[in-house]
Residue frames relative to the residue before (quaternion, step in Angstrom):
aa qw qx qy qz dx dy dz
X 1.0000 0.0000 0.0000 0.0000 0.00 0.00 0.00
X 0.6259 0.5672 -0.3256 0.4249 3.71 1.13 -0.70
X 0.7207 0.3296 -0.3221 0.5178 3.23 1.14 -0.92
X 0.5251 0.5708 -0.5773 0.2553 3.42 0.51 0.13
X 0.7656 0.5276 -0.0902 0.3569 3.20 1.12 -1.20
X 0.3199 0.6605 -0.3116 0.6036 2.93 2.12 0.36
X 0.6970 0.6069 -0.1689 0.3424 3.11 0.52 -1.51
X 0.6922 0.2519 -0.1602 0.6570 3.84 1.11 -1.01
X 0.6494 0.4706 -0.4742 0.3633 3.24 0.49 0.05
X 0.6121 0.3090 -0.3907 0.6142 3.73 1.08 -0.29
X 0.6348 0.4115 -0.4523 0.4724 3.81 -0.19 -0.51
X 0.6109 0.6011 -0.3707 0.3578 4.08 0.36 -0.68
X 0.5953 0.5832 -0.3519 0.4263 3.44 1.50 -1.30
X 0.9135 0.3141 -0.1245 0.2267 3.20 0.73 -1.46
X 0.3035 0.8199 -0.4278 0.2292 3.17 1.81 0.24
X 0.7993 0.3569 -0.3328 0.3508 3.23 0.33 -1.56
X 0.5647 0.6846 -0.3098 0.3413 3.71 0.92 -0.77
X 0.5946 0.3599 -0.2288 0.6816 3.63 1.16 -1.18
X 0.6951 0.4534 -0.4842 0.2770 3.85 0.10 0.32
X 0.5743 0.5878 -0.1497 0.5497 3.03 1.62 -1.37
X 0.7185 0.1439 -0.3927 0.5557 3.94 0.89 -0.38
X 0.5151 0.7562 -0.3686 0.1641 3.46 0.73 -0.64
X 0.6325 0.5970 -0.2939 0.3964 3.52 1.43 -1.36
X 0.6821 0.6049 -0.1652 0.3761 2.99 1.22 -1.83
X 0.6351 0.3519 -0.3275 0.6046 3.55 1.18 -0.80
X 0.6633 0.5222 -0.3997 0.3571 3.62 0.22 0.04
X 0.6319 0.4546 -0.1660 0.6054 3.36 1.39 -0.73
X 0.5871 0.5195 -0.3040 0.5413 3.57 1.18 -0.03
X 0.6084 0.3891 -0.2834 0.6310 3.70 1.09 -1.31
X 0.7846 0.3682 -0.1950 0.4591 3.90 0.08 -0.33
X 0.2882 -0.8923 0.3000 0.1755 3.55 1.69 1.05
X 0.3270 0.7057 -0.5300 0.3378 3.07 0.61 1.48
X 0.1870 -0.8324 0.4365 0.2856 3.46 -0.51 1.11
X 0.5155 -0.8008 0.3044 0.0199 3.08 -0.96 1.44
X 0.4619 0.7178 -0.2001 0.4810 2.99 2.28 -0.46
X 0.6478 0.5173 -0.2857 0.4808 3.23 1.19 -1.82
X 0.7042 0.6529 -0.2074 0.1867 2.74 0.78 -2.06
X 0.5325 0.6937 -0.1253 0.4685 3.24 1.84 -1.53
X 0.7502 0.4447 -0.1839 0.4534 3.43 0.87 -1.27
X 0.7159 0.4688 -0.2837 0.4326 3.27 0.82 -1.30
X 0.5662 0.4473 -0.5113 0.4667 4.13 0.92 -0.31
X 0.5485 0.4878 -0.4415 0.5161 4.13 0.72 -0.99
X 0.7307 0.3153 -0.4148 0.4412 3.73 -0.19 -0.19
X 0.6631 0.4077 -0.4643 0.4225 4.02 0.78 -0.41
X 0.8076 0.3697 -0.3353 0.3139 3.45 0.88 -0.95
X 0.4038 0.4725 -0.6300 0.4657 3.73 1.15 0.89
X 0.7402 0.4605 -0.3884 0.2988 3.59 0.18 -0.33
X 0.4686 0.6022 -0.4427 0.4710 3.20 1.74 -0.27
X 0.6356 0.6990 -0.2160 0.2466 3.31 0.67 -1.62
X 0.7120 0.3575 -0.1778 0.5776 3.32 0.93 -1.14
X 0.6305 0.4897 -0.4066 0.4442 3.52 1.06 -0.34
X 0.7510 0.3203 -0.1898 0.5453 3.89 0.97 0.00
X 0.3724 0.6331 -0.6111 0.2949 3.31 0.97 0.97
X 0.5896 0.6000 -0.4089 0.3539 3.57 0.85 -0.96
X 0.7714 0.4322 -0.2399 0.4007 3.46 0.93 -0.88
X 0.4771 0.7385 -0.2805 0.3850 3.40 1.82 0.11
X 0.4537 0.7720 -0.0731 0.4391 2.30 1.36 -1.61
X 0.8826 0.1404 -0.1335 0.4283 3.24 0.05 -1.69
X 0.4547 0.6457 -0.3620 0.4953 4.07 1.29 -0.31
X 0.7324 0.4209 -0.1904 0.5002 3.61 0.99 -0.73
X 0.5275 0.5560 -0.2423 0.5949 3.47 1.52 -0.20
X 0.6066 0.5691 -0.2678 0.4863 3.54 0.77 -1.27
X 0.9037 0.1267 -0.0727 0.4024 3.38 0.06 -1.44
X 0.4782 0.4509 -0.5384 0.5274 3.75 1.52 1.37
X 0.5360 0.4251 -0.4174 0.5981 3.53 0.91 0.20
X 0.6965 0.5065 -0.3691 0.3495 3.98 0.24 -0.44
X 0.6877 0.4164 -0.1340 0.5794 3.20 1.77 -0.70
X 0.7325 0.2076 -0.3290 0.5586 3.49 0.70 -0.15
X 0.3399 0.7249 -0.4554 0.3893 3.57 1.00 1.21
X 0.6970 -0.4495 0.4716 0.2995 2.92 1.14 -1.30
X 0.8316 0.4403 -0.0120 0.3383 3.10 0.78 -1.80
X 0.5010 0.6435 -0.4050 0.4133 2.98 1.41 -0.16
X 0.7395 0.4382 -0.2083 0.4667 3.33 1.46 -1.56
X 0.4766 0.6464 -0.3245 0.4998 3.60 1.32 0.43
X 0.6805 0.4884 -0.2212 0.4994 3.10 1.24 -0.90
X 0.4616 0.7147 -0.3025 0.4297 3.18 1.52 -0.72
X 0.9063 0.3057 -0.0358 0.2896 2.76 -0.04 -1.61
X 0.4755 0.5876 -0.4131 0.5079 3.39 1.81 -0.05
X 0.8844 0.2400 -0.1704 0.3622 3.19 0.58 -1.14
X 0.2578 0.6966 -0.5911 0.3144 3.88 1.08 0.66
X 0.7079 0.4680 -0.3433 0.4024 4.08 0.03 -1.28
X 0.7126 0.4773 -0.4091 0.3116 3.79 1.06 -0.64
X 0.6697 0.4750 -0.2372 0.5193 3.01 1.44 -1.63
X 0.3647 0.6278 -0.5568 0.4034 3.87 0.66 0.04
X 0.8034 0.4124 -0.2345 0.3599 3.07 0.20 -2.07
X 0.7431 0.3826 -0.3110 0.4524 3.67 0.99 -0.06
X 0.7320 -0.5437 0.2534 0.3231 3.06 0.90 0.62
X 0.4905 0.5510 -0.4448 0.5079 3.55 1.54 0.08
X 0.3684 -0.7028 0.5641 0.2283 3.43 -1.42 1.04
X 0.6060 -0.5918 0.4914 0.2026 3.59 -1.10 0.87
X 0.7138 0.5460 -0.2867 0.3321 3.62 1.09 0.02
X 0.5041 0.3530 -0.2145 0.7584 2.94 2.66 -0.05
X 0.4644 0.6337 -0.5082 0.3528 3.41 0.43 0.82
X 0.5456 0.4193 -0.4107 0.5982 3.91 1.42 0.25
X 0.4896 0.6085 -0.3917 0.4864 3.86 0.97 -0.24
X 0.7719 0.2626 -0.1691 0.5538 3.57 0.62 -1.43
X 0.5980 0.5950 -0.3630 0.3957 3.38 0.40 0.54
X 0.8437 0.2285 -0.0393 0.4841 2.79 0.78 -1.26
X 0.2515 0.7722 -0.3532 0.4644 3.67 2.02 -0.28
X 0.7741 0.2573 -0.2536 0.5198 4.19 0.28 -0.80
X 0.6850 0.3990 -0.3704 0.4842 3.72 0.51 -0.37
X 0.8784 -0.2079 0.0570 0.4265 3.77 0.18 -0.12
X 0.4863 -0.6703 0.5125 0.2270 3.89 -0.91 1.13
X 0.6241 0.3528 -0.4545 0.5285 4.17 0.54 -0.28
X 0.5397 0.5292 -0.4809 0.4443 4.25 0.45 -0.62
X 0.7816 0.4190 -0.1611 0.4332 3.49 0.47 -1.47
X 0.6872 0.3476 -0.3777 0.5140 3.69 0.87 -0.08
X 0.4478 0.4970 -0.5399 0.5108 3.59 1.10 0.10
X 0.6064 0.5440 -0.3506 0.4620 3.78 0.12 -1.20
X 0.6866 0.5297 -0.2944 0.4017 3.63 0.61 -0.75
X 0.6322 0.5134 -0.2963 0.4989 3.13 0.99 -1.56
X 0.7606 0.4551 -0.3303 0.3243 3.54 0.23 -1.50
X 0.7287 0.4508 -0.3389 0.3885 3.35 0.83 -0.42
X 0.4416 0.5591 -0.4802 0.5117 3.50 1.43 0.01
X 0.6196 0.5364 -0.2850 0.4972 3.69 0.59 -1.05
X 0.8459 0.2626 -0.2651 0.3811 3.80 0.16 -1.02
X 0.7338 0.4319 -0.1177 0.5110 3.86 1.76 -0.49
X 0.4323 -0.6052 0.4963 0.4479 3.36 1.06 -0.79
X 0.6881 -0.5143 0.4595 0.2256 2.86 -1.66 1.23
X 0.8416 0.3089 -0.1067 0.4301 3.84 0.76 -0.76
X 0.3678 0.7126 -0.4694 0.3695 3.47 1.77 0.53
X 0.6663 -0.5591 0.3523 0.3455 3.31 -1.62 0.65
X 0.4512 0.6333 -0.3922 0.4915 3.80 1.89 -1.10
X 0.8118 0.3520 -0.2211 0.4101 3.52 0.23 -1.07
X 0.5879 0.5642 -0.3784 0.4392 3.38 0.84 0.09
X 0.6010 0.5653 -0.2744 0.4939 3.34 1.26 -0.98
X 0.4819 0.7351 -0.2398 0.4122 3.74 1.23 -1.56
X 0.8250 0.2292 -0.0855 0.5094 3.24 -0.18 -1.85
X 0.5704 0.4262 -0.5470 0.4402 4.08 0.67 -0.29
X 0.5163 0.8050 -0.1970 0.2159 3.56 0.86 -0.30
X 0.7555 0.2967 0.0168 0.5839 2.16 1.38 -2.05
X 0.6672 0.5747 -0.1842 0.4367 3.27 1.78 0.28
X 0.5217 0.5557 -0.2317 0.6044 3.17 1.98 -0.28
X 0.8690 0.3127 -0.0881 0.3732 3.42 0.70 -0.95
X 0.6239 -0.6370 0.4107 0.1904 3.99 -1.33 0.19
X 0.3542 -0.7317 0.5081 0.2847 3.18 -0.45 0.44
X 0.4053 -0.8140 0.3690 0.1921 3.59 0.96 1.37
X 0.8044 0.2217 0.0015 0.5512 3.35 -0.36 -1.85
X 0.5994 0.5404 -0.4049 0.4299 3.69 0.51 -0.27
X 0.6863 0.3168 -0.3715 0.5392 3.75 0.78 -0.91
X 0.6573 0.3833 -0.4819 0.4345 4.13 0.60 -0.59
X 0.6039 0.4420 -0.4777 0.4602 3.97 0.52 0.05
X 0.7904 0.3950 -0.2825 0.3733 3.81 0.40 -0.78
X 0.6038 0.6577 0.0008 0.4504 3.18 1.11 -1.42
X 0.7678 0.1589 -0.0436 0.6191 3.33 0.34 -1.24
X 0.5324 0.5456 -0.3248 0.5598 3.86 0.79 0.10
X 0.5211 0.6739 -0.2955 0.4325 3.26 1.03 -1.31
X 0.8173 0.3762 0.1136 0.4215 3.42 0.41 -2.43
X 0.5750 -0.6423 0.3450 0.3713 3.43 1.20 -0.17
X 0.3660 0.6608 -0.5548 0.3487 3.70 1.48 -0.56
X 0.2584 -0.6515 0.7131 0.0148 3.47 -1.61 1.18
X 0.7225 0.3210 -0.0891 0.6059 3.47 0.49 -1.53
X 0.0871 -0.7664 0.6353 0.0370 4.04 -0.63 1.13
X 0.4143 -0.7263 0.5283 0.1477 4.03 1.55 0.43
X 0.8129 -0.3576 0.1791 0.4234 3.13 -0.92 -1.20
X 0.0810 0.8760 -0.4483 0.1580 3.41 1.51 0.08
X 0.8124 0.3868 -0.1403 0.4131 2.95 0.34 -1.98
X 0.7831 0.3786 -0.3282 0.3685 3.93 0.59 -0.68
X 0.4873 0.5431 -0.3558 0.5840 3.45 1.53 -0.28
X 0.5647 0.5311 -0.3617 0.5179 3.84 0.46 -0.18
X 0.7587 0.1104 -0.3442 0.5419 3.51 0.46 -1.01
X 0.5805 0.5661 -0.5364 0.2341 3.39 0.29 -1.06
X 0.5864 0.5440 -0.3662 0.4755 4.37 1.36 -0.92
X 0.6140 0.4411 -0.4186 0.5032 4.14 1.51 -0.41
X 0.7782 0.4149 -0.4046 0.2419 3.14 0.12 -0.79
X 0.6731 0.4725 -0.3588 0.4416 3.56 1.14 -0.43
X 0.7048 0.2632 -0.3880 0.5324 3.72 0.73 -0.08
X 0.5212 0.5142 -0.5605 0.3870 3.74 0.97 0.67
X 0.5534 0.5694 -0.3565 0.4923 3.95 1.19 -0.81
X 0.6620 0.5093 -0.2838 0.4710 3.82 1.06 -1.81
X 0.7965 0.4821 -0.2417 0.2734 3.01 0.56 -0.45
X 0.3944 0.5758 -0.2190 0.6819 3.46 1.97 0.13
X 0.7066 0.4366 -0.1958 0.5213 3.81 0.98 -0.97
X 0.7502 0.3069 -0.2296 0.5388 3.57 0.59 -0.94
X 0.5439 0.4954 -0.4671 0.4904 3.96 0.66 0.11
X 0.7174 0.3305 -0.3377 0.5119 3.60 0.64 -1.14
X 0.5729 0.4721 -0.5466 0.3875 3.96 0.57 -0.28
X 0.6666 0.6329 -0.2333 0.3173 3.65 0.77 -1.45
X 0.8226 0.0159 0.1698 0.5425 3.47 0.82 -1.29
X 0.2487 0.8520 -0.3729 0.2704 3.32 1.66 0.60
């Protein structure tokens, strides 16, 4: 187990670095000019941007009215005795909830629980693999697919959660295996 955790801890150092030079030298060895190339996506994705505020707008509305409704803490409380019985603690149960509807809600949840547990508790470990494993589900089919014109989202939407809920459960399992 030590040497796993060795293991991502050196290889972790050097991911982001070998990505950040890595593209560029790839896009260089494959004579693409990476500058232009660089510039011209920063100019589509302001135009994206402003094209998906309206739908921001309203996804951020949706899920401050879901929470000062009430319903969040309803949801709570129905579903603490199940996920108990499996073994999921009830103190990451605003994380999995809120985690598919929007990424600022869920990094607040994060923060507060660094603040109310410590930065190096097992609750907060579980959180942030959470908030790192998984999608902001209904948020990208409201922004995203709203964005582009997609009407019909098929299966979008149940493949999305059905991809949270398993790396929201895995992710409760592999913290308590890791650092349990």
């Amino acid at each position: 187990m030590d040497t796993l955790r060795t293991v991502i801890d050196v290889v972790s150092v050097f991911v982001l670095p070998l990505l950040i030079v890595g593209f560029p030298l790839y896009g260089l060895y494959k004579k693409v000019p990476v500058y232009e190339e660089f510039v011209e996506g920063a100019k589509d994705g302001f135009s994206i941007a402003v094209t998906i505020i309206p739908y921001l707008v309203a996804i951020l509305f949706a899920i401050g009215m879901f929470r000062a409704s009430g319903a969040m803490d309803f949801l709570i409380d129905g579903l603490r005795p199940v996920l108990g019985f499996i073994g999921v603690p009830s103190e990451v149960l605003p994380m999995m909830i809120l985690r598919p509807l929007t990424g600022s809600g869920s990094a607040a949840i994060v923060l507060d629980m660094i603040n109310q547990y410590g930065e190096d508790s097992l609750l907060v470990k579980m959180a942030a693999t959470m908030f790192g494993s998984t999608e902001t589900t209904f948020y990208v089919i409201a922004v995203y697919f709203g964005a582009v014109g997609v009407k019909k989202t098929r299966h979008a939407v149940a493949a999305g959660l059905i991809a949270d809920v398993v790396a929201l459960f895995l992710a409760v399992y592999v913290v308590r295996w890791l650092f349990g």
